[in-house]
DODO-401631 format. One record per residue (C-alpha): residue in three letters; x, y, z. Coordinates in steps of 0.5 Angstrom, whole numbers, padded with zeros to 4 digits, always signed. Each point is the difference from the previous one (the first is absolute). Example, Ala and Ser with C-alpha at 12.3 -4.5 7.8 and 13.67 -1.06 7.14 Angstrom:
ALA+0025-0009+0016/SER+0002+0007-0002/
***
This chain:
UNK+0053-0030+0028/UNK+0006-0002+0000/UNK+0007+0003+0001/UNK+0002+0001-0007/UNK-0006+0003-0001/UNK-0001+0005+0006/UNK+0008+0002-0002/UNK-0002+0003-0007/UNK-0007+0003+0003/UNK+0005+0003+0005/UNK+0005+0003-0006/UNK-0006+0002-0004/UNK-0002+0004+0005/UNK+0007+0003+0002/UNK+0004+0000-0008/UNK+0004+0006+0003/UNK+0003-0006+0004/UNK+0000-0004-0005/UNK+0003+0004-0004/UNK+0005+0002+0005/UNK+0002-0008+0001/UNK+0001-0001-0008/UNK+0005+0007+0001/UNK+0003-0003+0005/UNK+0001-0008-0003/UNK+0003+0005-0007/UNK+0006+0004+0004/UNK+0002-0007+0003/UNK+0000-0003-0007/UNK+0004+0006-0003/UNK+0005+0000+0006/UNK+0001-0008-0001/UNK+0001+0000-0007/UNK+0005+0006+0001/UNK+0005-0004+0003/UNK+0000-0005-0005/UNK+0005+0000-0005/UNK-0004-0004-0007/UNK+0007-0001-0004/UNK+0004-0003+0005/UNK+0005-0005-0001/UNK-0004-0006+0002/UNK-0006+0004-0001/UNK-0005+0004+0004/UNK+0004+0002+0006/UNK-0002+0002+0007/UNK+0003+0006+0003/UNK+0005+0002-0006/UNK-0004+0007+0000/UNK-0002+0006+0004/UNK-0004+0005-0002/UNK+0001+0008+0000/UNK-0003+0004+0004/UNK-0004+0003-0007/UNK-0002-0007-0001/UNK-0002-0001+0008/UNK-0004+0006+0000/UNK-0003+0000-0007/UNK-0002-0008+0002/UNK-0004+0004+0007/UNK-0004+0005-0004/UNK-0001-0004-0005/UNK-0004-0005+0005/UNK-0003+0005+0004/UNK-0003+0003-0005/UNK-0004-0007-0002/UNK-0004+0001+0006/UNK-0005+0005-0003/UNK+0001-0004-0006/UNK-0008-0001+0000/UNK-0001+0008+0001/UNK+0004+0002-0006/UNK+0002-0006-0004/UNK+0003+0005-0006/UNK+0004+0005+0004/UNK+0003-0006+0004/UNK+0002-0004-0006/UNK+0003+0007-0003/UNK+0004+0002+0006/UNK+0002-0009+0001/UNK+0002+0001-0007/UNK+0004+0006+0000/UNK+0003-0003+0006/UNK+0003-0006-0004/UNK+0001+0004-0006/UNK+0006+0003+0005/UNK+0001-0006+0003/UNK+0002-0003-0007/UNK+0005+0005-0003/UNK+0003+0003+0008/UNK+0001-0007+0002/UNK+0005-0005+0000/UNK-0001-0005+0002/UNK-0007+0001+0000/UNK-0005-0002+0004/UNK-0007-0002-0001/UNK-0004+0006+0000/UNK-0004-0002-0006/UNK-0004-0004+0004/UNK-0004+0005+0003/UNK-0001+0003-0007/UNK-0003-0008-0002/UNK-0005+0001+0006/UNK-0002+0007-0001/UNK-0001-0002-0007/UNK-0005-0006+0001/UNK-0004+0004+0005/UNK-0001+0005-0006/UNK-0001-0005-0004/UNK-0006-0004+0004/UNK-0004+0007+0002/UNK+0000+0002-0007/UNK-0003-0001-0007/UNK+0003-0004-0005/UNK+0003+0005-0005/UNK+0003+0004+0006/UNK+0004-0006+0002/UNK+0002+0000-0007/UNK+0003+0006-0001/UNK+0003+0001+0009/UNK+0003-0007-0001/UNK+0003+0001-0008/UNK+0003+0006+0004/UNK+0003-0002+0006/UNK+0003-0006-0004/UNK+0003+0005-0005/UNK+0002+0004+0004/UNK+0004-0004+0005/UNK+0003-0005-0005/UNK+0002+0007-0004/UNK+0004+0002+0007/UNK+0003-0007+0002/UNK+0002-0002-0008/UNK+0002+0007-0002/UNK+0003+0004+0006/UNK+0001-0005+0005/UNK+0007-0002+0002/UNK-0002-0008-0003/UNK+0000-0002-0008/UNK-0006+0001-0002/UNK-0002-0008-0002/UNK+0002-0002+0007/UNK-0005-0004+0004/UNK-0002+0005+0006/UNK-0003+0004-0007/UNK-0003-0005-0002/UNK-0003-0001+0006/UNK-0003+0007+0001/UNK-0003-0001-0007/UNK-0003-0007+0002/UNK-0004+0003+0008/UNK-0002+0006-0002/UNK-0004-0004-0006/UNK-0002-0005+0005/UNK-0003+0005+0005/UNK-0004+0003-0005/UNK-0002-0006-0002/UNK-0002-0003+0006/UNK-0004+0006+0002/UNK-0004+0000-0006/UNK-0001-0007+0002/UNK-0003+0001+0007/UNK-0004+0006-0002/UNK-0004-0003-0006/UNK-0001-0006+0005/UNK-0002+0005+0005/UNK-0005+0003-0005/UNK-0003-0007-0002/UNK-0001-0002+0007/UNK-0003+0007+0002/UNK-0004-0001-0007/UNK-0002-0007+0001/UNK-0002+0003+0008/UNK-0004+0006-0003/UNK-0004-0005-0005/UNK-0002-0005+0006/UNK-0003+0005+0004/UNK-0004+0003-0006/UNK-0002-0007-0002/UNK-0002-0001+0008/UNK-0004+0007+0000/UNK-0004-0002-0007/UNK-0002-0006+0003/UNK-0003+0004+0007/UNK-0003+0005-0004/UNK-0003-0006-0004/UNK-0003-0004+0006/UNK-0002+0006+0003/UNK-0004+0002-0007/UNK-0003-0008+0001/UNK-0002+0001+0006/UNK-0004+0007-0001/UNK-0002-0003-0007/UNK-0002-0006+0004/UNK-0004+0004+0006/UNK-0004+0005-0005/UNK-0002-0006-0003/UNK-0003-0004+0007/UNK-0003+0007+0002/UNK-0004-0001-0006/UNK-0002-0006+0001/UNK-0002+0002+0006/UNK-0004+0005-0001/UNK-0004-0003-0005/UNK-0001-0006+0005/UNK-0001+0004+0007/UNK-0005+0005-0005/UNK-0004-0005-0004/UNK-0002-0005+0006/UNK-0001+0006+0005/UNK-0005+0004-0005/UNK-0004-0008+0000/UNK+0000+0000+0007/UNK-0003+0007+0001/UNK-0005-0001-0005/UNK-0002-0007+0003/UNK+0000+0002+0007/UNK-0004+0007-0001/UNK-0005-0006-0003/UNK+0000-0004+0005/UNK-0002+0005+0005/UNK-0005+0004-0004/UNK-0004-0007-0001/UNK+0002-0003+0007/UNK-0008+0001+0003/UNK-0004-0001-0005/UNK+0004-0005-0005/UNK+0005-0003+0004/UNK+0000-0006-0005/UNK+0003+0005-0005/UNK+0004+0002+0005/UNK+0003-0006+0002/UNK+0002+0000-0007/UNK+0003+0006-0001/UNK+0004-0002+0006/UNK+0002-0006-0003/UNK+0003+0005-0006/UNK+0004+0003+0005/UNK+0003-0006+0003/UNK+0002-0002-0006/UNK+0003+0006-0003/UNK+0004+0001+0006/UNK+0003-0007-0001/UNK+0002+0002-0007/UNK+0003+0006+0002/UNK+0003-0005+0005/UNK+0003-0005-0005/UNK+0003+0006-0005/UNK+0003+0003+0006/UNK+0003-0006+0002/UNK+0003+0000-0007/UNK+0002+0006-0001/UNK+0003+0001+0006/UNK+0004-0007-0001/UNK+0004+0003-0005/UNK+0003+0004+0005/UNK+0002-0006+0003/UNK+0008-0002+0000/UNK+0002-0007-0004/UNK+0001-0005+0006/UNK-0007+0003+0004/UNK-0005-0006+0000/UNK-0007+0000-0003/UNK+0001+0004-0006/UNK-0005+0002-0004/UNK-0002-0005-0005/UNK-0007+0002-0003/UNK+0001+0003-0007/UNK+0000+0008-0001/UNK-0008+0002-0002/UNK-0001+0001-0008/UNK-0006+0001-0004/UNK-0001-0007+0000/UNK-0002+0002+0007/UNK-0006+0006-0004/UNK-0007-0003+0002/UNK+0002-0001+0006/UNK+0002+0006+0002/UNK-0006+0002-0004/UNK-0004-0005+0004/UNK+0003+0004+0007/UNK-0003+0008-0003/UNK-0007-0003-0002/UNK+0000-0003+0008/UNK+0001+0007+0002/UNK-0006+0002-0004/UNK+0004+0003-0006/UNK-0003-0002-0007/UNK+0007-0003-0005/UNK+0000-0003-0006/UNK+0005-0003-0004/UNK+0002+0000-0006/UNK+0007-0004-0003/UNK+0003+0000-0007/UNK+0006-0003+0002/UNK-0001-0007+0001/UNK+0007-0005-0002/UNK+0004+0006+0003/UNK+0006-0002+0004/UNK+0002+0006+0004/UNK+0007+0000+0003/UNK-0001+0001+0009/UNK+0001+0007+0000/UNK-0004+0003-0006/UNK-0005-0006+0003/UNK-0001+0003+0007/UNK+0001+0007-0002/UNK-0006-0001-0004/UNK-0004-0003+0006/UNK+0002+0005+0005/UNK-0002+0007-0006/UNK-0007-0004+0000/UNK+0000-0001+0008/UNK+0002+0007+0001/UNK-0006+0003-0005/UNK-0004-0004+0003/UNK+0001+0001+0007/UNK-0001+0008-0002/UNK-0007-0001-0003/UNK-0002-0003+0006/UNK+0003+0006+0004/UNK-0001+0006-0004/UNK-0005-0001-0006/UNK-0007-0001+0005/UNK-0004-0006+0001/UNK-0004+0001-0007/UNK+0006-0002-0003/UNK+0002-0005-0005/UNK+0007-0002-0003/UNK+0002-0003-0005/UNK+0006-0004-0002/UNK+0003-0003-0006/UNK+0006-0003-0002/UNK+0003+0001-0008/UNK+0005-0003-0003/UNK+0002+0005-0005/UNK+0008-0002-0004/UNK+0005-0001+0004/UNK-0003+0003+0007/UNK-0007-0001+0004/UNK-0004+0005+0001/UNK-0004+0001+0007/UNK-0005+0004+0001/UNK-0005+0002+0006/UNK-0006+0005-0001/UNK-0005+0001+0006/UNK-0007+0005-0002/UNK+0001+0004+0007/UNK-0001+0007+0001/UNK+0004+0000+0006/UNK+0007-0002-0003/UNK+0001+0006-0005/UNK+0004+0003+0007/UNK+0001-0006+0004/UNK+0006-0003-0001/UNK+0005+0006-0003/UNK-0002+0006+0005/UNK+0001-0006+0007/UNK+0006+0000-0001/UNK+0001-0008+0001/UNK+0006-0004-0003/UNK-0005-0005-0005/UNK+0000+0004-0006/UNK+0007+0002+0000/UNK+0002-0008+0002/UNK-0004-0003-0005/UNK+0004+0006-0005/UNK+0006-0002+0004/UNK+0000-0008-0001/UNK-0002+0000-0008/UNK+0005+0006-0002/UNK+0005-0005+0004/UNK-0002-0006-0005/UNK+0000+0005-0007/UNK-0006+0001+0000/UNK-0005+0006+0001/UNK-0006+0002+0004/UNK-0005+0005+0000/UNK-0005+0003+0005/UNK-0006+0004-0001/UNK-0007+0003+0000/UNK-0005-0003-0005/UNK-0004+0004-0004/UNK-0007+0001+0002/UNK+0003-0004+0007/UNK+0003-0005+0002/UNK+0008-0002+0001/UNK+0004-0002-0004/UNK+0007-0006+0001/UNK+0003-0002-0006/UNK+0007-0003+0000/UNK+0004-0003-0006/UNK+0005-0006+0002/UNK+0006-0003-0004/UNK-0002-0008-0001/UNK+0008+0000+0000/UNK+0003+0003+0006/UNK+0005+0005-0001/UNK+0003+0002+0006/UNK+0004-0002+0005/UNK-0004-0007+0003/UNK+0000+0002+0007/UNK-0007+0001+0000/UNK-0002-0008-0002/UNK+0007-0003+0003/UNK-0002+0003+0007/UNK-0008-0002-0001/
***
């Protein structure tokens, strides 16, 4: 910080010494000017006048009373113009009194709004013109009159000048910090919209593979003795699963990733493209899945795209836990005017009250990531047994992309 600058941090933090050293610098100029005579013969000339013991004192109260001229700005110019007001009619030859009224009238006028300026500064012209033209001892075009009319007028202007230029700088301020504000609550906003997301792809990750995991492992174990061919082969499943489990943690995982870290993920975000092989994963497990697609030739943007997969992930993974080992699912994919309808059916007796009373985070992820895209999703019992999972996606996306930007 330099010199300057530490000075008037200084005097920001001191205005009644600020004010103190203006009062001071004024009642110098008042006391110089009151021993030149502006008439001489070879024109101003120095030392030709000596001021009265009124105009002396009316000089010192007037500079005085500029010390608290922040406090009471008004009182202060009323008592500094009445004070020249007298200096006017009492003296002569007068002394420059009026400038301490100039300086009380510039304080009103830059700590006050505009039309109070107005009316205090017509005033205070009027009056002290009035009294310097009419009743001093002057004639009323002399240049001293003129003079006062011309400063009290440019106090005014001066402080109404530097107080617009102080709103506008404070408003130019406070609309910066708004602005600053806004776009910390938004990246804030991103960054809870973006972890809400990655919590859902994770729980649909983490929940689908562990289920095949548990059930590929529970038939390993059961026919590890007599048929352990069989279990080999369960076993195999549950590498695999976990290597896919694996992978797709990677990648979502990588999201979280920040711009200049190495081995960004680069494999595609899953979609329906990706169907028969996440069927082809249940039937592994055991589960019995068919499917059925009407949606051939339809290209879906990446958010509505994985937001189909993972409702069908996530159905799946809840027939598998909940809908008891004589289940059966099936999937069908729809293409039906502007939107593609998905829906999962399993014939399990143990699904009525499986996933609603648990109390998991599935269907309420899978209502949260389609409603998130414009589009809706029911859950619920089937008649005669069964669950049902039927959502309704937009072709187009019509919200925000930051699910598709981000997968």
């Amino acid at each position: 910080m330099s010199t300057l600058e530490r000075t008037k941090c200084r005097l920001r933090a001191h205005p009644m010494a600020l004010d103190a050293t203006l009062a001071a610098g004024v009642l110098v100029a008042m006391l110089a000017s009151s021993f030149v005579d502006p008439h001489g013969e070879n024109g101003a000339t120095w030392g030709t006048h000596t001021p009265n013991v009124l105009s002396l004192t009316l000089m010192v109260l007037s500079a005085a009373a500029l010390v608290f001229r922040r406090r009471a700005p008004r009182s202060i110019l009323a008592t500094t113009g009445a004070f020249s007001a007298v200096e006017l009619v009492a003296s002569d030859p007068r002394a420059p009194v009026v400038m301490s009224a100039v300086v009380a009238l510039y304080t009103v006028a830059s700590a006050t709004d505009r039309p109070t300026t107005w009316r205090v500064g017509l005033l205070t012209m009027t009056v002290l013109t009035a009294c310097a033209m009419l009743v001093g001892p002057l004639p009323w075009y002399a240049q001293e009159n003129l003079a006062i009319f011309a400063w009290t007028g440019m106090a005014a202007a001066a402080g109404d000048a530097v107080r617009s230029r102080r709103a506008f700088v404070h408003a130019i301020r406070e609309r910066a910090d708004r602005a600053e504000r806004t776009r910390d609550e938004e990246a804030r906003r991103r960054v809870a919209e973006e972890r809400l997301r990655i919590a859902r792809d994770l729980h649909d990750v983490v929940a689908h593979h562990i289920a095949l995991v548990n059930v590929q492992a529970g038939v390993a174990a059961h026919v590890m003795d007599k048929r352990p061919d069989q279990a080999k082969e369960a076993l195999a499943h549950v590498r695999e699963a976990s290597r896919s489990a694996l992978n797709e943690l990677r990648a979502t995982v990588g999201l979280l990733r920040q711009s200049g870290d190495p081995e960004a993920p680069t494999e595609p975000a899953p979609g329906l493209a990706r169907l028969d092989e996440l069927a082809d994963t249940f039937r592994n497990a055991g589960l019995p899945v068919e499917v059925a697609r009407a949606d051939h030739g339809t290209t879906l943007p990446a958010a509505v795209d994985l937001a189909a997969y993972r409702v069908i992930q996530e159905a799946l993974t809840n027939v598998q836990k909940h809908a008891g080992p004589e289940a059966k699912a099936e999937i069908s994919v729809v293409r039906v005017g502007p939107n593609v309808e998905v829906t999962v059916l399993d014939n399990g007796p143990g699904q009525d009250d499986g996933p609603e009373e648990g109390g998991g985070h599935g269907l309420l992820g899978m209502r949260e990531r389609v409603t998130a895209l414009g589009g809706t999703c029911t859950t619920g019992p089937r008649y005669g047994g069964g669950f049902r999972v039927h959502a309704i996606l937009p072709v187009k996306n019509r919200t925000a992309p930051a699910l598709g930007d981000s997968a």
